[in-house]
N, C-alpha and C positions, 0 to 999 in steps of 0.2 A: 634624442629620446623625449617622448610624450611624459616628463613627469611632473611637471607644473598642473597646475589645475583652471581652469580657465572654462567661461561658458559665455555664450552671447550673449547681453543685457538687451532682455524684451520685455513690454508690457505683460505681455500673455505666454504662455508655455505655447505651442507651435501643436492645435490641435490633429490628431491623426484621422484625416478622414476613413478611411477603412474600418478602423478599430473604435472610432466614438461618432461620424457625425452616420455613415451608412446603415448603422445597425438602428438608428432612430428613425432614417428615414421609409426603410424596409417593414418595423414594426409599424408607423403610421401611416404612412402615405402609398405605399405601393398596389395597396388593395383598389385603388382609384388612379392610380400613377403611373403603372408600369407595362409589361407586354400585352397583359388581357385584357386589362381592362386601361386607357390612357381617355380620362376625361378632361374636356378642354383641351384635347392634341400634346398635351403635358405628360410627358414621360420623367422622371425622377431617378431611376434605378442604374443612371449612371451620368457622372456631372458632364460630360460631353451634351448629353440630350437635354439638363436643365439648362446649360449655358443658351442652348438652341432654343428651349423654351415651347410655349404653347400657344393656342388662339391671341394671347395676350400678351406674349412676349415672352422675353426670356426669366425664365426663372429667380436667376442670378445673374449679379453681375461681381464681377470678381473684383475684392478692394474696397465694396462699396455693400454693407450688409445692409443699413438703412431704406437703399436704395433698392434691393431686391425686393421681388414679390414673394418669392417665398418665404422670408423673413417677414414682411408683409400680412402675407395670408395666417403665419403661423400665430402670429400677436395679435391678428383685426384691427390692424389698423389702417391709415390714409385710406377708407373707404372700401378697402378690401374684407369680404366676409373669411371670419376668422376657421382658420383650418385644425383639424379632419371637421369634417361637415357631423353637424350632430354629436359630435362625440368627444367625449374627454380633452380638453386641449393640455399640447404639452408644459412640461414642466418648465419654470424662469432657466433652469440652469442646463437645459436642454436646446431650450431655443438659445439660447446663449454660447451653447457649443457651435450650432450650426452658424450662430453669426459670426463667433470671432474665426471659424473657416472660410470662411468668406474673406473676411478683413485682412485675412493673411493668403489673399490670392485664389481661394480652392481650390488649391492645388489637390489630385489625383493621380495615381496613373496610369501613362496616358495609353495603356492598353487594358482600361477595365473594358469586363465583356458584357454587354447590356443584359438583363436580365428575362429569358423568353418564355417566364411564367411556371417552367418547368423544375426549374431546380437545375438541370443538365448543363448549364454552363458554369456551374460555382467552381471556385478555384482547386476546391480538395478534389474535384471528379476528376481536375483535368493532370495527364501526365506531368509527373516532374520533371523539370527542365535542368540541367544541368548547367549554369549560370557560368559565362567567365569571372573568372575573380576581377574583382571589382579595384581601381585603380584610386591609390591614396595616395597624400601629399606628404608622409613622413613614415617610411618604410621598417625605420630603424623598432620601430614596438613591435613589428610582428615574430610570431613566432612559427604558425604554419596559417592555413588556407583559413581556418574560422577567423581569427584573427581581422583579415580584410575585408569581411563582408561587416564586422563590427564598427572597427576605424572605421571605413566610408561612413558609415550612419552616422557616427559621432561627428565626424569633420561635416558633415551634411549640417549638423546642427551647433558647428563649433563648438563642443565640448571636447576636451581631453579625454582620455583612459585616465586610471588613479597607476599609482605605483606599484610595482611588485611587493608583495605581499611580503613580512620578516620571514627569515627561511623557517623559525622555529613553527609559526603560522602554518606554513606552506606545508611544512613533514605531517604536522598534524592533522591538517586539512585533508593530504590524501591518505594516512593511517583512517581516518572516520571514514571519508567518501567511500575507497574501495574496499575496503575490511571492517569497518565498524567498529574499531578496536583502537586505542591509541596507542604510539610509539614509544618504548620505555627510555629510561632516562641513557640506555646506553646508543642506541638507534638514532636520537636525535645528536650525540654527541657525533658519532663517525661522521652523521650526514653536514652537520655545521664542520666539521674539520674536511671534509672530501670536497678541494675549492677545484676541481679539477674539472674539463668542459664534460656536460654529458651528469654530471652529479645527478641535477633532478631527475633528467630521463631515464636512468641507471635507476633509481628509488621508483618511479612508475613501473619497469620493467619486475622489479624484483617482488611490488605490492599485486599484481596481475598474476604471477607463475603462485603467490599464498593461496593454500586451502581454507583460510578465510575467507577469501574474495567470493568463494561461491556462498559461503552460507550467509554472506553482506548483500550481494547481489541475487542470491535466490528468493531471499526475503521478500523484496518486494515484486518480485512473480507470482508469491502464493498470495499477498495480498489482492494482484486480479484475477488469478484463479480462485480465492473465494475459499481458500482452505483451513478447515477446522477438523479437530478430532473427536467429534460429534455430530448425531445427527442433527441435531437442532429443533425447532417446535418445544411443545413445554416438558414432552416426557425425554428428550434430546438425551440419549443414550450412547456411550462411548461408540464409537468405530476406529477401526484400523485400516488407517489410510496411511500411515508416518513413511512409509518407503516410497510411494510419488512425492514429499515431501523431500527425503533424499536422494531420488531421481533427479528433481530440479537443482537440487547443489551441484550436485556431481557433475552435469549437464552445463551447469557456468564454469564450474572448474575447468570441463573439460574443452570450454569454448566451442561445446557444438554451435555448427553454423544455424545461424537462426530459424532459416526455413525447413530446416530437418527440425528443429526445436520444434516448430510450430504444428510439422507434418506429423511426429511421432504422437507428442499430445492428441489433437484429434482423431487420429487412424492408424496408430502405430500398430493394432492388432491387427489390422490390412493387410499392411505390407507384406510384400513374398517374403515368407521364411519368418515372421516375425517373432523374435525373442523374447524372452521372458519382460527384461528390459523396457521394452519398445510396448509389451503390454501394459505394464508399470504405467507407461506413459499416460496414457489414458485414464487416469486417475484426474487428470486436467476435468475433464466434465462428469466426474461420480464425486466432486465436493460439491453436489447440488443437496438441499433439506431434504429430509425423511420424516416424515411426519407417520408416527407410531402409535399416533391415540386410536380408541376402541371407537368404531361406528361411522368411521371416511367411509368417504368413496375413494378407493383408490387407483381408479384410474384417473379422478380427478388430480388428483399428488403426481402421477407419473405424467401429465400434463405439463405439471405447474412446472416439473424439473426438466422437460424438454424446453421449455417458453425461457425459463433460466439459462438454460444451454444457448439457447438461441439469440439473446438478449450477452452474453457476459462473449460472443464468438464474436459478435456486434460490437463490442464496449473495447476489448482486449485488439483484436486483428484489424478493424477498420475504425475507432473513433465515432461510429455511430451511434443514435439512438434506436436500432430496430426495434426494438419493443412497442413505442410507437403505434407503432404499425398492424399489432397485434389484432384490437377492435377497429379497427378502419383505416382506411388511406394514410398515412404520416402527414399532417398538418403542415410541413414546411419542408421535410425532402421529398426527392422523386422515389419515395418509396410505396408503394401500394399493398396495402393488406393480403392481396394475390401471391404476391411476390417475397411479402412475409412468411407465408404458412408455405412457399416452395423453397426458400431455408427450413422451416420445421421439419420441410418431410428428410431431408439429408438424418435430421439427428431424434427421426420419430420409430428407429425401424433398430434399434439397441436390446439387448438383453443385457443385464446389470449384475453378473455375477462375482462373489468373491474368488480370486485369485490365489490356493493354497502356494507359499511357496516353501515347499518342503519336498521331499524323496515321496516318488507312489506308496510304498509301505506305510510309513507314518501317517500320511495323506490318508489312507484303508483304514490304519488303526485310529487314528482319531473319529472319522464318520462311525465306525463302530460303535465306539465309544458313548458316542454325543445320540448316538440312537437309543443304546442304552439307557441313556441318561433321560433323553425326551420320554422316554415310555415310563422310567421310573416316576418320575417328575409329574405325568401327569394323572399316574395311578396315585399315586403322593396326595395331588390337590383333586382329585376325587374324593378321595376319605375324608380330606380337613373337609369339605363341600359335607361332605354326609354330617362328620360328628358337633361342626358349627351348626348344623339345624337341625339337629337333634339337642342341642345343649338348651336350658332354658333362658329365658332372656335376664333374669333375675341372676345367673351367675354371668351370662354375660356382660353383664352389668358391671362388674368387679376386674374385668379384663382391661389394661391399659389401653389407653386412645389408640396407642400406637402399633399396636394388635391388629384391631378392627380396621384402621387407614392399609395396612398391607395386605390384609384378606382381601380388601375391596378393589386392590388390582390385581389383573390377571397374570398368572404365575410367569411369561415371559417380560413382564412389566420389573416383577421385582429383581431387585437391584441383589449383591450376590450376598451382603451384609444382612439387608433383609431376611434374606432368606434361614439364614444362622439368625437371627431374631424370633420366625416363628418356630426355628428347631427345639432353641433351649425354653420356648415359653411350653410347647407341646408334648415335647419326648417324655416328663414328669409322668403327664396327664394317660398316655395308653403305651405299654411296649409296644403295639406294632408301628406306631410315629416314629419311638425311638431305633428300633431295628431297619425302621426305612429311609430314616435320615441317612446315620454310618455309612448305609448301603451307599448313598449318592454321593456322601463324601469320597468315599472310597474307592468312587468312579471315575470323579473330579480330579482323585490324585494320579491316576493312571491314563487321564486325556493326556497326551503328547502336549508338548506346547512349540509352536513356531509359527513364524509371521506367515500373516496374507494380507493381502491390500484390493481394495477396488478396484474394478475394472470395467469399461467396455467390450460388447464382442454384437458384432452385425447376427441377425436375425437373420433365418434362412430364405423365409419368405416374408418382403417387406409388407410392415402397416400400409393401411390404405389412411391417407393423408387430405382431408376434408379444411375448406375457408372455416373456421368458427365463427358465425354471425353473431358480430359484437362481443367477438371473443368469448361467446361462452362454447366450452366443449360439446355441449348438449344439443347446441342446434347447430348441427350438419348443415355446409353447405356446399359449395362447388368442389368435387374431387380434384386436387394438384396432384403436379411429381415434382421430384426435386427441382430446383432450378434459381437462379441468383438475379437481382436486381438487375434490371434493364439498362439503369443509369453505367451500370460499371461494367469493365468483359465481361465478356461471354465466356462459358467451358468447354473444354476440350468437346471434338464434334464427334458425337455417338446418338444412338438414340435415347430420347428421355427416359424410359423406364432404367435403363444402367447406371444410370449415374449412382454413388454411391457414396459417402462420407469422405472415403480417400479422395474424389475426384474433386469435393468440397475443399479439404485440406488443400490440396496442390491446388486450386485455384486462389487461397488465398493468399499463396505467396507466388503466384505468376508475375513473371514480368512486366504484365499490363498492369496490374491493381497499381493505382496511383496514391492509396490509402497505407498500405500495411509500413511501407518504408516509413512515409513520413509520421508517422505515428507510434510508431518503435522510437527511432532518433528523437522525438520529441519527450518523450519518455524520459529517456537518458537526461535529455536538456534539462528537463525539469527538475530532476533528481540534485541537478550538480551548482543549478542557482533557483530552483525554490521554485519558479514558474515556467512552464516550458514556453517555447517561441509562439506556439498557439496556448492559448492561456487554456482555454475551455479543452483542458487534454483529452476528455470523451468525447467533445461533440467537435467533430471538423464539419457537420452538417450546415446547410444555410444560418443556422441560428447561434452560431459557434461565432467565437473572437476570431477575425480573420492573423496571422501570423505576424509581429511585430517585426520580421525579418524574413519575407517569404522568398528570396532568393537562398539565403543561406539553411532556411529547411530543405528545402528541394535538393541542396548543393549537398546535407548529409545523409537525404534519403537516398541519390544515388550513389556516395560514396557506400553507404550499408552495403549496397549490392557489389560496386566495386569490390570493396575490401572480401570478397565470397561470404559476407554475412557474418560476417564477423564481431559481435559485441564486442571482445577484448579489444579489436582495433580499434571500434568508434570509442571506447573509453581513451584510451591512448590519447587518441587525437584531440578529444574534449579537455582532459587534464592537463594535458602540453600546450594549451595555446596562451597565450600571453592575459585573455579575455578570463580565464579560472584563474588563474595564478593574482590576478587583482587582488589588493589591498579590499578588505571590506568596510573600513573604517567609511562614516559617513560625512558627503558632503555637503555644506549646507548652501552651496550654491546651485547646487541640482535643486533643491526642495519646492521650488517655483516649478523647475522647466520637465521634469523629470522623477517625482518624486516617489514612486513605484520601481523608480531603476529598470526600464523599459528595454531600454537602449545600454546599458549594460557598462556604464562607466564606472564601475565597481563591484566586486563581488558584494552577493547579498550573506549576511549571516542568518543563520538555520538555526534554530532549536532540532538537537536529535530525535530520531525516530525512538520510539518505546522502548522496544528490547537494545536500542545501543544505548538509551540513558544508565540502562544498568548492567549492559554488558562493559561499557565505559568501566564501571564502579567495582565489576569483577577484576577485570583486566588490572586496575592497580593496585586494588586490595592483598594482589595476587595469590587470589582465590581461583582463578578460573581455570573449569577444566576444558582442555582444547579438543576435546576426544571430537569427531565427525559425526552424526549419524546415528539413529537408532530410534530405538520408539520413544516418545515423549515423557518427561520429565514433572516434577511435581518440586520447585522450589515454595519454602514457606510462604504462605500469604495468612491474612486475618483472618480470626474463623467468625462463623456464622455466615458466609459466603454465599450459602446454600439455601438458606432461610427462605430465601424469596422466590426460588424456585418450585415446581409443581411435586417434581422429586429431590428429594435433600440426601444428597449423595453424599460420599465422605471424600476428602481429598488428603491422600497419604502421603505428605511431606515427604521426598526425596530426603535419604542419606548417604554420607559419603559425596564421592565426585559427583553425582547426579543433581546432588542440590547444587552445585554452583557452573552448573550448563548456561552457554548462553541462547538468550532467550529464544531464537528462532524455534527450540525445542522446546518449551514450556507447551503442557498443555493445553487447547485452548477450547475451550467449554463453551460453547456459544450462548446459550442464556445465562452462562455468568464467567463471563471472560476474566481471567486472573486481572486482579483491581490495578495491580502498580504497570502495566502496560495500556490499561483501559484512559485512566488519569491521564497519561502520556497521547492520545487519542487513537490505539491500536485499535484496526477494524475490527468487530468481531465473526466475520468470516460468512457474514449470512447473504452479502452479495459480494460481488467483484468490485473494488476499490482501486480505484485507479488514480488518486491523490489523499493523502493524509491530510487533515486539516493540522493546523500547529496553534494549539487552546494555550495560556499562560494563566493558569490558576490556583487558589492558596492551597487546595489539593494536594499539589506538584511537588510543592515547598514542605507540606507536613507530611508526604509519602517517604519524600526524600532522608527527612530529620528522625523522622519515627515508625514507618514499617520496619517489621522484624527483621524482612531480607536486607535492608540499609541499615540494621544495624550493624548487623553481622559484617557486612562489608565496611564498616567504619571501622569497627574490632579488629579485622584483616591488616587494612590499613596501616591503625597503629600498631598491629605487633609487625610487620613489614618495615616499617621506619625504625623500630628497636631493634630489629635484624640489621636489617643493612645499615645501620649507619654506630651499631654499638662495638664498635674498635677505637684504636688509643685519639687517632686523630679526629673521632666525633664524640667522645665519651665528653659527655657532661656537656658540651656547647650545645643550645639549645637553638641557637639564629643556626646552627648548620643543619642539624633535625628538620628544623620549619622548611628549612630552603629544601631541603629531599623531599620531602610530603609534596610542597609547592609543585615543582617540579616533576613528581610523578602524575599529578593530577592534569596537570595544565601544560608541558612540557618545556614552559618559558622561566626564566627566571625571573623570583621574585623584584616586585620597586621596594628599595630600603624602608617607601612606609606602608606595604605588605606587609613587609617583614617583622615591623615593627609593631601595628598593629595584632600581626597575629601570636606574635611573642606576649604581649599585654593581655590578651584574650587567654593564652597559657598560662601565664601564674595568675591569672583573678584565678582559673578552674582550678589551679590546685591549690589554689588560698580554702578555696570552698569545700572542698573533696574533705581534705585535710580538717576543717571544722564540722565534717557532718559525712564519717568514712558509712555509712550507712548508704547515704545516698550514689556512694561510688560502688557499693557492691548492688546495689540495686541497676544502678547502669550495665556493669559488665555483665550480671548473670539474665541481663532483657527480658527483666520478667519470668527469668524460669525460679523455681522455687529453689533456693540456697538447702543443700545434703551437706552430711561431713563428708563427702566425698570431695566437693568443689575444691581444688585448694587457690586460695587468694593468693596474687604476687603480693609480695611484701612492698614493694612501692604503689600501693594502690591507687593514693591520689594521682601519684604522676601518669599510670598508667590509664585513671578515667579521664583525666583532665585530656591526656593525647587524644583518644578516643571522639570526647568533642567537638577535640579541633579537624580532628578528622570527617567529624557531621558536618563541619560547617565546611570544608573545602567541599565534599560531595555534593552541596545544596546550592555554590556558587552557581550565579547564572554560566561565568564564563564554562565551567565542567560541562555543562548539556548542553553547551551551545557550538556548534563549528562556526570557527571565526573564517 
């Protein structure tokens, strides 16, 4: 077994030509160097053709950087004029990459495909290859097929794997990854006691079949679909969209195979027969911005949300930058402005209706309803129009700010609060305001209530689909029909005017696209050590980080299709392999050769995603409500929230089980994203996000100790430890309390000087508490105002000082961090 640690002692870390010296020589040299243009007979764009060299010889010479002319030209030195001609030279620690590849051989491999100006031979265009597994010298660490394509690299570079990870580690590690939840103190127990073969695999099987796993793993789908419960822009006005939001759980739960995943999203309203369901689905491109200010153009807007569509189907299914392409040719892929605006027209020919889903009756009575209501409504702000200009300015004058700010938006503008603001300032002032309000209320109470959601539905007669010269909509240019990039398949063979959005869909998960696989699996990768195998997860384009292991992407993109598209199996197989199961502890003899963890000789540790920093903080407080599903929730946040917004809405704190949902269902208001996810770096839904950045800021630390929702769950907390653990054999031991708290939070057992430290930390808080019981009722009541109703336990110190301790376990770095 590989579990010593050991690495080759070299001057230099072993640069990766693909991944650091190519991407420098492409940005500078190829414009003079390569298939178009080769000045001096000097080709560059592949080390086969520098070793061959130019007019003047070869390039390089491998072993010997001094001695090459391209190292040479790149410094100006020994008589050589210095390279690119005219322009910028590069940087010391650039040239210095390119030399020390030299010095260690330049080595490449030795089937790179020379570059013929086009883009058309880059590695992401070409099919994936289904690689033999790769043959290693010490078999005993594998566990299945990932596994060997890792070992090889490692033994390539004589480094070890690290050791298997402590089991309590390991439990916790897949409680976060696949569920976003961590394992309570009783779960960790069975699985340290179950030493039987099969234990871990049996704990993967059993975290896969949770109905958590979808709202863990839905999550970050809506992150590239871009979804929010508003329109967004500055008047950004709620919408109800939350059931494609439950589509997508339901849909991991249910382990639809990916390419129906993929197909229903884009054109589920297509397909023969299509279901309510499958309409839902389509909700994938109606999380595009709505922009609802007075005096757009608004064909310009329905533009913009096509070019979104177009740009997030690019970002999500292929790892491209098609946007790009939008004003002119794409600067570095084989993508053409042409061939941009023949994807537009797939997703230019939509009508964008809401989807009631409720019984035809109700569905009748509510349009009734709401007609009623539109004509009240607008005979309504006709009057106030009249008796506002008829009033004089001198009493106007006397009317609050906040009067005149709502008058001045148009009655679909105001907000429903507003609305009850100009009722009870007007009704006073004429019976017929006050008899016309009642009226509306009273209309208000007899609309039906029941969900609808966005949707897609094809247009009968398609738009006619125009180049926009330099992207603007306004100057028409060459008429397209549908049709998809040149560089990649072709679609099914009919004539071009047929083609339709479905035929878009199913060509993206054709068996040809050499994109969609590996770009999904990379995905995943990335998810479970923090960088996927291509770093630049959106851009597989020429300008993308080439694959730090590009036999073993291709080996999982056609296992996707093997497995019939299966996500739950490519989880399986990622979490079972010996390569996640790694110790994350760091080693400080990679720190030279490898100090990004490249090559993967140890798990990397994660700071959690947003909603699991405080879904984490439910889950042990055991606050959390587990319920699935529904329309979006309103947990406590700071107020003033709103201030800064154009319209200052109100946000009606959830009660009951709704306040302590976890987070997938929070609100999310895109010009003012709920703060304690934002801190955490939650996207706010305005594009497609296809990696979280991971910020570590004092923010973080004072969200954690002093927002209200963390207090509350500190509160949880400690009355959860006075629950469980106040029977005869925990009564009064206070090292056995700690050690429960501990271990709820972190699932491992405290070190004696945890333990002991945080025992010390507990009687200073109740030394303090105790000499200043004020300040202890001021903790437990979090700033709400103390009634005779409140009643204080009689242990109060003991019960704030818990409290504390319970702030400070939720703010440990270890709590938000997956080891």
């Amino acid at each position: 077994m590989l579990f010593g640690y050991a690495a080759v002692g070299r001057a230099d870390p072993l640069v990766d030509y693909l991944r650091k010296v190519k991407p420098i020589l492409a940005q500078h040299c190829f414009s003079c160097h390569s298939a178009k243009i080769h000045k001096g007979k000097l080709r560059l764009d592949t080390a086969a053709l520098m070793r061959k060299g130019g007019a003047s010889g070869p390039a390089i010479i491998p072993g010997k950087s001094s001695a090459s002319l391209l190292v040479q030209a790149l410094k100006g030195t020994n008589d050589v004029t210095q390279m690119p001609y005219k322009k910028p030279a590069l940087s010391e620690k650039q040239i210095r990459l390119v030399a020390t590849w030299i010095d260690q051989g330049a080595k490449a491999p030795a089937k790179e495909i020379a570059d013929d100006g086009t883009g058309r031979h880059h590695w992401a265009f070409q099919a994936p290859v289904r690689h033999p597994l790769p043959a290693v010298k010490d078999a005993g660490w594998i566990k299945n097929s990932i596994d060997r394509f890792i070992l090889a690299r490692l033994e390539q570079e004589v480094i070890r794997p690290s050791p298997e990870a402590e089991r309590t580690t390991l439990i916790r590690r897949l409680y976060l990854d696949l569920l976003g939840l961590p394992p309570t103190i009783a779960e960790v127990d069975a699985f340290l006691a179950d030493r039987r073969p099969g234990a871990y695999e049996r704990l993967v099987d059993r975290l896969l079949a949770s109905p958590h796993y979808g709202e863990r793993w839905g999550r970050h789908w809506l992150d590239l679909a871009r979804y929010a419960d508003t329109n967004g822009f500055t008047i950004d006005t709620p919408r109800e969209i939350w059931k494609y939001r439950d589509w997508v759980i339901d849909a991991f739960n249910k382990d639809m195979p990916f390419d129906r995943f993929v197909i229903e999203q884009m054109a589920g309203d297509m397909l023969p027969g299509a279901s309510v369901e499958q309409k839902i689905a389509t909700g994938f491109h109606r999380n595009t911005l709505i922009n609802e200010e007075g005096g757009i153009d608004v064909e310009q807007f329905r533009v913009e949300a096509v070019a979104d569509r177009v740009s997030t189907t690019g970002t999500v299914f292929l790892g491209l930058t098609l946007g790009c392409a939008r004003c002119h040719d794409h600067k570095y892929d084989p993508i053409s402005q042409k061939e941009y605006f023949q994807l537009f027209a797939f997703l230019n020919n939509q009508k964008e209706p809401i989807l009631n889903l409720a019984t035809p009756e109700l569905a009748a009575k509510r349009a009734d309803i709401r007609a009623q209501l539109a004509k009240s409504e607008d005979e309504l702000d006709l009057k106030l129009r009249d008796y506002v200009k008829n009033t004089s300015e001198a009493e106007k004058a006397t009317w609050k700010r906040e009067i005149t700010l709502i008058l001045n938006l148009g009655f679909d503008q105001r907000t429903r609060k507003q609305k009850q603001t100009l009722a009870t300032f007007f009704s006073p002032r004429q019976a017929e305001f006050k008899k016309r309000f009642e009226h509306i209320a009273a209309l208000q109470k007899q609309e039906p209530k029941f969900a609808t959601t966005m949707v897609l539905e094809e247009l009968a007669k398609p738009r006619v689909t125009t180049i926009h010269l330099g992207g603007d909509f306004t100057r028409k240019g060459e008429k397209v029909g549908p049709g998809v990039p040149g560089v990649l398949h072709g679609l099914s063979a009919k004539p071009q005017a047929a083609y339709n959005r479905l035929d878009l869909a199913r060509w993206l998960v054709d068996a040809k696209n050499p994109l969609i696989g590996r770009v999904t699996v990379n995905r995943l990768w990335q998810a479970y050590f923090g960088a996927g195998l291509v770093e630049t997860e959106n851009d597989f384009g020429t300008q993308g980080i080439p694959p730090s292991h590009p036999e073993l992407l291709d080996w999982l993109a056609t296992e996707l299709r093997a497995q019939n598209w299966s996500l739950k199996a490519m989880h399986r197989l990622i979490v079972n392999s010996a390569t996640y199961r790694q110790s994350s502890k760091a080693r400080p003899e990679l720190a030279t050769i490898d100090p990004n963890n490249k090559l993967l000789a140890r798990q990397n540790r994660l700071r959690l995603d947003a909603e699991i920093v405080r879904d984490n903080a439910l889950a042990v407080s055991g606050l959390l409500t587990q319920k699935l599903g529904g329309p979006s929730v309103y947990p406590p946040q700071p107020k003033g929230i709103y201030q800064f917004t154009q319209v200052q809405r109100s946000w009606q704190t959830s009660i009951g089980p709704d306040r302590f949902r976890r987070g997938v269902y929070t609100f999310l208001q895109r010009s003012a994203p709920y703060p304690a996810l934002t801190v955490f770096d939650a996207p706010d839904g305005t594009s497609s996000c296809t990696r979280r950045i991971r910020s570590n800021t004092p923010l973080q630390a004072l969200t954690l100790l002093n927002d209200q929702a963390f207090l509350e769950l500190a509160q949880g907390l400690a009355e959860r430890v006075y629950q469980e653990t106040n029977h005869k054999e925990h009564k009064g031991h206070e090292e056995e309390k700690v050690r429960h708290a501990f271990r709820l939070c972190l699932a491992r057992e405290p070190s004696p000087m945890e333990c002991k430290r945080l025992e010390q930390f507990l009687a200073l808080q109740i030394k303090e508490y105790q000499a200043d019981p004020d300040q202890a009722i001021a903790l437990l009541l979090m700033g709400q105002k103390r009634t005779i109703s409140v009643q204080l336990p009689a242990d109060l110190p003991q019960r704030a000082a818990w409290m504390s301790l319970c702030r400070v376990l939720l703010n440990l770095d270890e709590f938000i961090t997956r080891e």
